[in-house]
DRENDO-1510 file (C-alpha; in Angstrom, 1 decimal, always signed):
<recs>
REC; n; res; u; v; w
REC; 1; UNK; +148.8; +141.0; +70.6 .
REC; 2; UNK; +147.7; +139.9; +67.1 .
REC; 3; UNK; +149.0; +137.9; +64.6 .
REC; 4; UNK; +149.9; +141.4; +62.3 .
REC; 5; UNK; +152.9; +141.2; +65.0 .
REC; 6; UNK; +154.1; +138.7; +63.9 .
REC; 7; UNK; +153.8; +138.9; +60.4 .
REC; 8; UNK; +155.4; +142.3; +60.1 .
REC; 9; UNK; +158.7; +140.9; +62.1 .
REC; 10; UNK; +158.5; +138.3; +59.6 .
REC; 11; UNK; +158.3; +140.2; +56.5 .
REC; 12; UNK; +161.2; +142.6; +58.1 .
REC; 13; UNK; +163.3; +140.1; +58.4 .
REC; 14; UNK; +162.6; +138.3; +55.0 .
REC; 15; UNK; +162.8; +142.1; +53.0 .
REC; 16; UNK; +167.0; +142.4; +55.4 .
REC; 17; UNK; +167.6; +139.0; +53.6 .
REC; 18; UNK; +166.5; +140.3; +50.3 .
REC; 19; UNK; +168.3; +143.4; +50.1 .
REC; 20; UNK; +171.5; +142.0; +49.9 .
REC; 21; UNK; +174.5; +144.2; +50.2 .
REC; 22; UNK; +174.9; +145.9; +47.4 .
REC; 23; UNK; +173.0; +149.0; +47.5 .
REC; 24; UNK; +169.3; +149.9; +47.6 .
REC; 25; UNK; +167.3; +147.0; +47.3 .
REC; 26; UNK; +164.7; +146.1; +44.7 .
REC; 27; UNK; +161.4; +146.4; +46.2 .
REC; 28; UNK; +159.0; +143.3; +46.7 .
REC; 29; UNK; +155.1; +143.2; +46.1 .
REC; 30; UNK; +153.7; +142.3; +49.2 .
REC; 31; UNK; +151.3; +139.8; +46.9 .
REC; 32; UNK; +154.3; +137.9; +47.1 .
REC; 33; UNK; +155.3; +138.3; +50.5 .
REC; 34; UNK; +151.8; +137.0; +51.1 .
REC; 35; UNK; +152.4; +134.2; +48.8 .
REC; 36; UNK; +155.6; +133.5; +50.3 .
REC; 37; UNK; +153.8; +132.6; +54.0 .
REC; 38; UNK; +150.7; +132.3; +52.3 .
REC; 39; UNK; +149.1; +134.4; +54.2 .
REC; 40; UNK; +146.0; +136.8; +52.8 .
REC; 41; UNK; +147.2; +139.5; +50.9 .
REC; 42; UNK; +144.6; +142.2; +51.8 .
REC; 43; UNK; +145.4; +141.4; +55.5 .
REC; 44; UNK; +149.2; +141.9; +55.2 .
REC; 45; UNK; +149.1; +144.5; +53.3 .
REC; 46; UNK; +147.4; +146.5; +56.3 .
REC; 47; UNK; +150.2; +145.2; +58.5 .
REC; 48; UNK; +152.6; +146.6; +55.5 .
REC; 49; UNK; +151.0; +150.2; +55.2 .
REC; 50; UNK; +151.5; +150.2; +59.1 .
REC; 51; UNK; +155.3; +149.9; +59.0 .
REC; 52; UNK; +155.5; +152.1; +56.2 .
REC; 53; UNK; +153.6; +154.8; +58.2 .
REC; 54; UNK; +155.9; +154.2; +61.4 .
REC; 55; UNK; +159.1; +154.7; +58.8 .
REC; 56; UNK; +160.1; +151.1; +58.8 .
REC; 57; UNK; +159.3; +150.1; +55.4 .
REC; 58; UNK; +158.7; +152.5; +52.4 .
REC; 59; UNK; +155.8; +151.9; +49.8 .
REC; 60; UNK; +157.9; +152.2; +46.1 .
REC; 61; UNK; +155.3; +153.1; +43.3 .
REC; 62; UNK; +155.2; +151.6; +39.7 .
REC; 63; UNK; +155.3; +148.2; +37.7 .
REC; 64; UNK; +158.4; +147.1; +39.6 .
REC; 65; UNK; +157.3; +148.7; +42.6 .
REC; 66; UNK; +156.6; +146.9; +46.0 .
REC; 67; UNK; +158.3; +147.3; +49.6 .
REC; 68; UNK; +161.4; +147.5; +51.3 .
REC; 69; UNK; +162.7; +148.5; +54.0 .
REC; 70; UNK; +163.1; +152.1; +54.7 .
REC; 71; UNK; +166.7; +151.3; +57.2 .
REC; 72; UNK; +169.1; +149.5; +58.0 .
REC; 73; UNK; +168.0; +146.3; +60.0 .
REC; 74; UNK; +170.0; +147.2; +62.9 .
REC; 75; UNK; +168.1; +150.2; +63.2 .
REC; 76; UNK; +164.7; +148.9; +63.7 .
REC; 77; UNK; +163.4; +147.2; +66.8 .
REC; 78; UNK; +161.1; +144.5; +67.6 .
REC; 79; UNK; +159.5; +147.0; +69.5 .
REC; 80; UNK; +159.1; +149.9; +66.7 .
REC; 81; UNK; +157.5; +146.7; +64.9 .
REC; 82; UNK; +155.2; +146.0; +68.0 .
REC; 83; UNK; +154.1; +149.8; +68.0 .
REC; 84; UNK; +153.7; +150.2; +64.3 .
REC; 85; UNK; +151.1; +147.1; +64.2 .
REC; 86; UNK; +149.8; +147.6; +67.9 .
REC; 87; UNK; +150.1; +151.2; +68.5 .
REC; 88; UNK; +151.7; +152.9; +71.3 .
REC; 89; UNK; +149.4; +152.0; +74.0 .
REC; 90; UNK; +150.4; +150.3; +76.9 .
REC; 91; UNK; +149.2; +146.5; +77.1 .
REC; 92; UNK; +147.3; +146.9; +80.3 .
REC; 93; UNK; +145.3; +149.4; +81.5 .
REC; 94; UNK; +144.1; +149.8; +84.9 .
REC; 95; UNK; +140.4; +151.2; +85.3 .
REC; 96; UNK; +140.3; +151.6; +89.3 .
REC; 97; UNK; +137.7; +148.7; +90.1 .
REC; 98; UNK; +138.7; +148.8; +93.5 .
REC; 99; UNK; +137.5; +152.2; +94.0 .
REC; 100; UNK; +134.3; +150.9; +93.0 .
REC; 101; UNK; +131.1; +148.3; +94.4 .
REC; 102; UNK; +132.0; +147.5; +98.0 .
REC; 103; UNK; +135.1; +150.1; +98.2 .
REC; 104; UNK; +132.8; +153.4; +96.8 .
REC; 105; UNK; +132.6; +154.5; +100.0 .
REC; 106; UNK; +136.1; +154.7; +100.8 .
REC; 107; UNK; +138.2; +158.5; +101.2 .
REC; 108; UNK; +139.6; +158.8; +97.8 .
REC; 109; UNK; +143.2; +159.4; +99.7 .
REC; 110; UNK; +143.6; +155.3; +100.2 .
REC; 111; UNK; +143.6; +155.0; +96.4 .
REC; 112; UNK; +146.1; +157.6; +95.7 .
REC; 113; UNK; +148.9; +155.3; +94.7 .
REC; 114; UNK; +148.4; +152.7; +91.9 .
REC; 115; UNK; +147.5; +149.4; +93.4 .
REC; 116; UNK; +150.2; +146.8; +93.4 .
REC; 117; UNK; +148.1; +144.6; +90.6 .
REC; 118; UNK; +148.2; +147.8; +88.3 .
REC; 119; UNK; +152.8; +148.7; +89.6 .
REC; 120; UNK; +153.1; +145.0; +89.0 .
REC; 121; UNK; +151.7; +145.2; +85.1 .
REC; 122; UNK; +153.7; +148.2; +84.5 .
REC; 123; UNK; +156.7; +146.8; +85.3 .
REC; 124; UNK; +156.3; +143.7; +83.5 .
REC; 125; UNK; +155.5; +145.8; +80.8 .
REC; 126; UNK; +158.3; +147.8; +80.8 .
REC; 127; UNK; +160.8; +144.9; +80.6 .
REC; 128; UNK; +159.3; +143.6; +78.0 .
REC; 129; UNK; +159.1; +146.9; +76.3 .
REC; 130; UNK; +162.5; +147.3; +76.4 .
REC; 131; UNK; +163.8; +143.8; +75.4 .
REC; 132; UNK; +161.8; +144.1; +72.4 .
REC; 133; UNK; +163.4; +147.5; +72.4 .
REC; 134; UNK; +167.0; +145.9; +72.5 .
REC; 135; UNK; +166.2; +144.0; +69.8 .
REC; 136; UNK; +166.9; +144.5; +66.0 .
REC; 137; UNK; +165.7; +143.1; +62.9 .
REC; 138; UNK; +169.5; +142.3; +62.1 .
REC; 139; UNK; +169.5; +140.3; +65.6 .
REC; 140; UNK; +166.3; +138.5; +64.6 .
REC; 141; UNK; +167.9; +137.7; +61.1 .
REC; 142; UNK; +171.3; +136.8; +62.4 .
REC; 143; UNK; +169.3; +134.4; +65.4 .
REC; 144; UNK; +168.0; +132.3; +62.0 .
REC; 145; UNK; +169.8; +129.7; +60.6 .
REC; 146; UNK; +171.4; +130.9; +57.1 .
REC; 147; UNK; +170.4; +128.6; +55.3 .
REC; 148; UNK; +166.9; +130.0; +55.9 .
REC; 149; UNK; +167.7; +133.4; +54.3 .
REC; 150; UNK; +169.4; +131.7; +51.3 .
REC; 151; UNK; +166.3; +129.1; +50.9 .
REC; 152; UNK; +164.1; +132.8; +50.9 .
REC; 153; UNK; +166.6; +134.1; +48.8 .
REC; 154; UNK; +166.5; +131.3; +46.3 .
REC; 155; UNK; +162.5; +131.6; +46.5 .
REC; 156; UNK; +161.8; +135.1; +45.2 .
REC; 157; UNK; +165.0; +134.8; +42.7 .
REC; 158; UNK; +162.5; +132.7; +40.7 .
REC; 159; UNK; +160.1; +134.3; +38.4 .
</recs>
């Protein structure tokens, strides 16, 4: 998994703190959401254009323009994060070596079930899948301590 993962959990969390709870929230430049980790701009702001094209975050045009969240936290997932940044694809993918070199010769009938390496990976998979799944942005946000969010909220209060 790349580091864009974890950046766009980061910045979802950071943009739930800086909403606040009085409405729509004032969108943020991702130059300073960059600034804030100081992470490279032009590289975030790929990560950023991906969660706006998976619906999590939506782009605002215009001098006070920026990003912010498109819904509530508690309805986004670590995992629509995960997918937005890595893509639906699973994590492993099997390519059938044992059918090949010393086992080409073999009836193709012994390979018609996956092979336990490949069931194995799948499952894994799928529990991960789905405790990323069971997992909001408000969780992640609530997991931090709060001084945390008002430290970030103090930070892009300033001018």
């Amino acid at each position: 998994m790349n580091e864009g993962v974890e950046w766009a959990a980061h910045v979802c969390v950071l943009l739930h703190w800086l909403q606040g709870d009085e409405g729509r929230p004032a969108p943020v430049p991702v130059a300073r959401l960059a600034e804030a980790y100081e992470l490279p701009a032009p590289y975030l702001v790929k990560q950023v254009q991906a969660l706006t094209r998976a619906g999590i975050t939506e782009s605002v045009p215009g001098k006070n323009g920026g990003v912010r969240l498109a819904r509530p936290a508690d309805r986004i997932t670590l995992m629509d994060v995960v997918a937005a940044i890595e893509g639906p694809d699973e994590a492993f993918a099997c390519t059938e070596i044992r059918q090949r070199g010393m086992n080409q010769d073999r009836p193709a009938r012994e390979f018609a079930k996956p092979c336990g390496i490949a069931h194995a990976m799948r499952g894994a998979e799928l529990a991960w899948r789905r405790e990323l799944a069971a997992t909001s942005v408000l969780d992640l946000a609530a997991a931090t301590p709060r001084s945390v969010a008002a430290d970030a909220r103090r930070h892009f209060a300033r001018t």
